[in-house]
C-alpha atoms as one frame of an Amber mdcrd trajectory, in Angstrom:
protein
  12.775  14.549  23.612  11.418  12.543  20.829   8.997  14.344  18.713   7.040
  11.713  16.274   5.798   8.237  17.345   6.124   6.488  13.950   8.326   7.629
  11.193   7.922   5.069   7.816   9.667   5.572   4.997   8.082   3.291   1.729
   5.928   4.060  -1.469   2.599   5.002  -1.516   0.416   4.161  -3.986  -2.919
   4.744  -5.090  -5.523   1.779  -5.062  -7.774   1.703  -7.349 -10.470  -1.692
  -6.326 -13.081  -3.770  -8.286 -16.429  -3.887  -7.266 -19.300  -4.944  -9.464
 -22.111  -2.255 -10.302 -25.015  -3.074 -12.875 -23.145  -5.988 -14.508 -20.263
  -3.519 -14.556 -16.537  -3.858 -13.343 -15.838  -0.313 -12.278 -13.153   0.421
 -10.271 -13.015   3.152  -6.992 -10.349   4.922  -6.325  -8.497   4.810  -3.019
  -5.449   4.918  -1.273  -2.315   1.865  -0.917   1.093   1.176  -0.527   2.231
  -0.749   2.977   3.960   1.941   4.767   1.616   4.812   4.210  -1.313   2.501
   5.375   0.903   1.676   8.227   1.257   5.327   9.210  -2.631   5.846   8.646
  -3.297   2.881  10.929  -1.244   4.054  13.496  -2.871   7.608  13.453  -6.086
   6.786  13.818  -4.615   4.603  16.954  -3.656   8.284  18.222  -0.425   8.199
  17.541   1.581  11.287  16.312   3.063   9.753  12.626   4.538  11.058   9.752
   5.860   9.610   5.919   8.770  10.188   4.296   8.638   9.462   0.443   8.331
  11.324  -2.896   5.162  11.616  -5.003   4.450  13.048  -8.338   3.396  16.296
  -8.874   0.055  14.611 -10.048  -3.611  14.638  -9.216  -2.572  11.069  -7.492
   0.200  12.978  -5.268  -2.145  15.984  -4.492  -4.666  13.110  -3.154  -2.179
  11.586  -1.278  -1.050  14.937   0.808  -4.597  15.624   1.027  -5.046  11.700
   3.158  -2.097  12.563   5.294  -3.510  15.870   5.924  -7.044  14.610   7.033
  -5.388  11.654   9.105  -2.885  14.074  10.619   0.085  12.157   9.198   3.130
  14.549   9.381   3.941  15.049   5.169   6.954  18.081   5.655   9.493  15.959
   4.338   7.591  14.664   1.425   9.182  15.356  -1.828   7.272  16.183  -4.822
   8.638  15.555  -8.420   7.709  17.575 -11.195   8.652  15.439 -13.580   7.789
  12.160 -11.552   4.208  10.192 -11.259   2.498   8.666  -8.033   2.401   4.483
  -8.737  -0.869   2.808  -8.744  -2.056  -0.976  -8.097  -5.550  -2.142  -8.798
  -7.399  -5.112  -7.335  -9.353  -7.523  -8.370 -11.753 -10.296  -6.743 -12.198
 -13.632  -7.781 -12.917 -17.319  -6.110  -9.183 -17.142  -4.599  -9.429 -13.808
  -3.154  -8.113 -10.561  -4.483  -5.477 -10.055  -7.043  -3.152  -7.409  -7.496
  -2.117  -5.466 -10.926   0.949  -2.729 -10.247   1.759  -0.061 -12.665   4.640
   1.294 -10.071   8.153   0.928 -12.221   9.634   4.458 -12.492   7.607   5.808
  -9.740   8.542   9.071  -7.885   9.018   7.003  -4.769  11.422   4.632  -6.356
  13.488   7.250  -7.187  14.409   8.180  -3.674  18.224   8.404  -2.715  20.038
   8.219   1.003  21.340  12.118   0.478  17.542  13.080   0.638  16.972  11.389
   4.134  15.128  13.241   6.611  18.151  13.104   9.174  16.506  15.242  11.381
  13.116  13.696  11.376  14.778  10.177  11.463  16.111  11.011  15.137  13.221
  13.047  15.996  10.987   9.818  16.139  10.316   7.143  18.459  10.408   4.386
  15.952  11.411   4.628  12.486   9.233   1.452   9.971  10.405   0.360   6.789
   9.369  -2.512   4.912  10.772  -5.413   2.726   8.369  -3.365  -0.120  10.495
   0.004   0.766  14.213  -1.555  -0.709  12.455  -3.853  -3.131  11.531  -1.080
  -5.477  14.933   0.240  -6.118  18.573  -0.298  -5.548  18.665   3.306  -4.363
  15.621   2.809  -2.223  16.928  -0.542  -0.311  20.518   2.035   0.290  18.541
   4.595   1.637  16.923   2.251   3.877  19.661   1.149   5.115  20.657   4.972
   5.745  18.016   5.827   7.532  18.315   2.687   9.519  21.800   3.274  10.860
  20.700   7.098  11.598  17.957   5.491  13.401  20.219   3.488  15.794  22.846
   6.273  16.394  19.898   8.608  17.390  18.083   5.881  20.171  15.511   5.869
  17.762  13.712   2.502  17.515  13.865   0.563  13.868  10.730  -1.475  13.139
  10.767  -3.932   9.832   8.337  -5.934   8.282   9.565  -7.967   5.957   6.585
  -8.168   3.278   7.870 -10.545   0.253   7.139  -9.377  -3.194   8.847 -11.576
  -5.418   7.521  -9.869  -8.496   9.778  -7.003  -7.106  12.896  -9.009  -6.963
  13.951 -12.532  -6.818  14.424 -14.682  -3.685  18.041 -14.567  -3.321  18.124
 -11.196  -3.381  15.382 -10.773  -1.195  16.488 -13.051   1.554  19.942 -11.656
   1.335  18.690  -7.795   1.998  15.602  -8.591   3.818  17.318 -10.518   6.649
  20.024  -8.316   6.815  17.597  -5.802   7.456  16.066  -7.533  10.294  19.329
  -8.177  11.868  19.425  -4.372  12.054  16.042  -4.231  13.672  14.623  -3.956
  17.123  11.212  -4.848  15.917  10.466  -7.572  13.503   6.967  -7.922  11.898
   6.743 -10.865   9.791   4.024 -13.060   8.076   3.973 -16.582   8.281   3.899
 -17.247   4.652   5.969 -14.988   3.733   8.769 -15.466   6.041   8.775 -19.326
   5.586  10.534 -18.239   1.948  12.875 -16.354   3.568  14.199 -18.008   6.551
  13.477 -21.685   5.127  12.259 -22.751   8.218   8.405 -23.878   8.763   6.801
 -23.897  12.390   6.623 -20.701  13.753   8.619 -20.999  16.668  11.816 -22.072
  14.794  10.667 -18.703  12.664  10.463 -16.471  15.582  13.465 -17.579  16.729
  15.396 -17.039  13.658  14.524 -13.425  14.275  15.102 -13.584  17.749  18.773
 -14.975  17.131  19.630 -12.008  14.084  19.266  -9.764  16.927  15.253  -8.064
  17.219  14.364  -7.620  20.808  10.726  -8.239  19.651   8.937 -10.476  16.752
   5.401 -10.514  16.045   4.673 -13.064  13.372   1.177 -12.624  11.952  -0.421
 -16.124  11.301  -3.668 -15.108   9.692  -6.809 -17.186  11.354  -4.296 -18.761
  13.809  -3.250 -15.340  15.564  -0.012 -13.944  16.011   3.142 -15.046  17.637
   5.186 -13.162  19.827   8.410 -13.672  21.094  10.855 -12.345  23.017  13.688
 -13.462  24.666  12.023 -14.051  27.638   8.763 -14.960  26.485   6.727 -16.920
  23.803   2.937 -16.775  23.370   0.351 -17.089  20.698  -2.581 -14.430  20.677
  -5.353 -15.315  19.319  -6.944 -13.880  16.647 -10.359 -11.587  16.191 -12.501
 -14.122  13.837 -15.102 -11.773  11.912 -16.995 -12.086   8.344 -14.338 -10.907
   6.405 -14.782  -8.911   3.300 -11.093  -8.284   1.811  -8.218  -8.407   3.682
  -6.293  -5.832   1.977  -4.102  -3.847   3.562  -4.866  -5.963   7.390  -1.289
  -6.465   7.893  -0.474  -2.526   7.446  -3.348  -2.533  10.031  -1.957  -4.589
  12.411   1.505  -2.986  11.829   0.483   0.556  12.965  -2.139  -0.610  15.361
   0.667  -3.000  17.205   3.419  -0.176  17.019   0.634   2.848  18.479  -0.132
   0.366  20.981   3.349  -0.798  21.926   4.741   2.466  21.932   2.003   3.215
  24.858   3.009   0.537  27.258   5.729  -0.878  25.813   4.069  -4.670  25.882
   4.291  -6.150  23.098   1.593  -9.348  24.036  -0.965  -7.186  25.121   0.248
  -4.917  22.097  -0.816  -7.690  19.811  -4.061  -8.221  20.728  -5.211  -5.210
  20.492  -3.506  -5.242  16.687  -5.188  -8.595  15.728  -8.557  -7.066  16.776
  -7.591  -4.467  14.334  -6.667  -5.722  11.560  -9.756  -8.045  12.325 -11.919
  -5.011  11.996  -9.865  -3.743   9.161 -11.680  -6.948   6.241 -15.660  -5.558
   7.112 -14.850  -3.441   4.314 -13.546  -3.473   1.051  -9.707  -0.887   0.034
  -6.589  -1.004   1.990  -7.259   2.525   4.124 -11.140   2.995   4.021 -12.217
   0.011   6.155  -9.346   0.664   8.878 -10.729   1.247  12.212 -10.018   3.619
  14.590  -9.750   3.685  18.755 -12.710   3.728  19.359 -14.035   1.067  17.378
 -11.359  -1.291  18.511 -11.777  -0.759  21.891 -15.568  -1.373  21.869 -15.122
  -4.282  19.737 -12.412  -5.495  22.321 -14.920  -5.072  25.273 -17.489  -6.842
  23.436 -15.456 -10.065  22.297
């Protein structure tokens, strides 16, 4: 009997975002990284989750355990460094939307190896996430990854990948090389339009989708921003439309849509009705400004699903 809904493995990091006070550029602290947001998302969804990665034994780790504790993401496996730090990012808005500034290199979570998997938590849960983000940070990182992803399929435990480009991370040869690999190892592909249009080469969405589909992923939702989100099988293609609101920032909306789509899925197992109920979301999850602060929970999507 499986255990844990979501398992994601990844590096947190804490967000620290712009906002304008008295003529002032101050920024608030809060909380980042794709996988971690993922995991929140997906909690406050109901689903049991938990986070493997390591943190420094900082005030920036001690917040971090102190999030997963409040959103009842699982944290045992966690591994604090003494002598390792907890990376940050900061944002910034301007006319072209938010910008990001990392100070991550050398991080805790970077330093992460395959030996110090969480084997047992790996084939406890129902779906194990990674992201393109979770090997880019590190050569050991993108090994361990790949660890915990053949674990994952010897166990029946579901792998779910989003490939999330960063090309400041690593170039795109490299990237395309171990971030379609990865998919091909993958029952559940989560791609963005943009980004995947680097990485396969390929520029309608269908051709994209089916890219995926052919490396082997039973499933592929491919977020398209304003145009909704494309999901294929191998039975089925369909467009869902997406939740227009007033947004505010749209930081951390695809983590949103990630654990939102996975809670959802992993409750009826549809992945087109799983979808909509993501895009409504991370629809929900612009109204406010931060990657974790503005995501919604249950509640709040449902009522905001029956009143569309």
């Amino acid at each position: 009997m499986k255990t844990i809904d979501l398992l994601a493995i990844g590096e947190p990091l804490m967000e620290f975002a712009e906002v304008q006070r008295n003529g002032e550029r101050l920024y608030l602290p809060g909380f980042g990284g794709d996988v971690s947001n993922t995991a929140v998302a997906a909690a406050r969804q109901g689903a049991k989750t938990a986070i493997f990665t390591a943190l420094g034994s900082d005030p920036f780790g001690q917040d971090f355990l102190r999030l997963w504790s409040e959103e009842g993401v699982d944290h045992s496996s966690v591994i604090l460094r003494e002598d390792g730090r907890t990376g940050v990012y900061f944002i910034t808005y301007g006319e072209e939307g938010h910008v990001f500034s990392y100070a991550r290199a050398g991080s805790a979570a970077s330093l992460v190896r395959a030996r110090e998997l969480p084997l047992s938590q790996i084939a406890a849960a129902r779906v194990l996430h990674a992201s393109g983000i979770s090997q880019a940070i590190s050569e050991s990182c993108a090994d361990a990854v790949f660890a915990a992803i053949r674990h994952a399929r010897e166990n029946g435990t579901v792998v779910s990948y989003d490939t999330n480009l960063r090309l400041r991370l690593w170039p795109l040869d490299r990237a395309r090389a171990i971030i379609n690999g990865t998919a091909a190892l993958s029952d559940i592909a989560l791609p963005g339009l943009d980004d995947a249009r680097q990485l396969t080469g390929l520029e309608r969405p269908e051709e994209i989708c089916a890219f995926y589909l052919d490396l082997g992923c039973g499933i592929v939702a491919l977020t398209m921003g304003k145009s909704g989100t494309m999901v294929a099988t191998s039975e089925r293609v369909e467009v869902i439309a997406a939740r227009p609101v007033e947004a505010v920032d749209a930081t951390g909306a695809g983590d949103t849509f990630d654990g939102a789509f996975l809670a959802e899925w992993l409750a009826h197992r549809d992945p087109f009705r799983a979808a909509a109920y993501a895009n409504a979301a991370a629809a929900l999850s612009t109204l406010g400004h931060g990657a974790v602060a503005p995501m919604p929970r249950r509640e709040r999507v449902e009522a905001f699903l029956h009143a569309s």
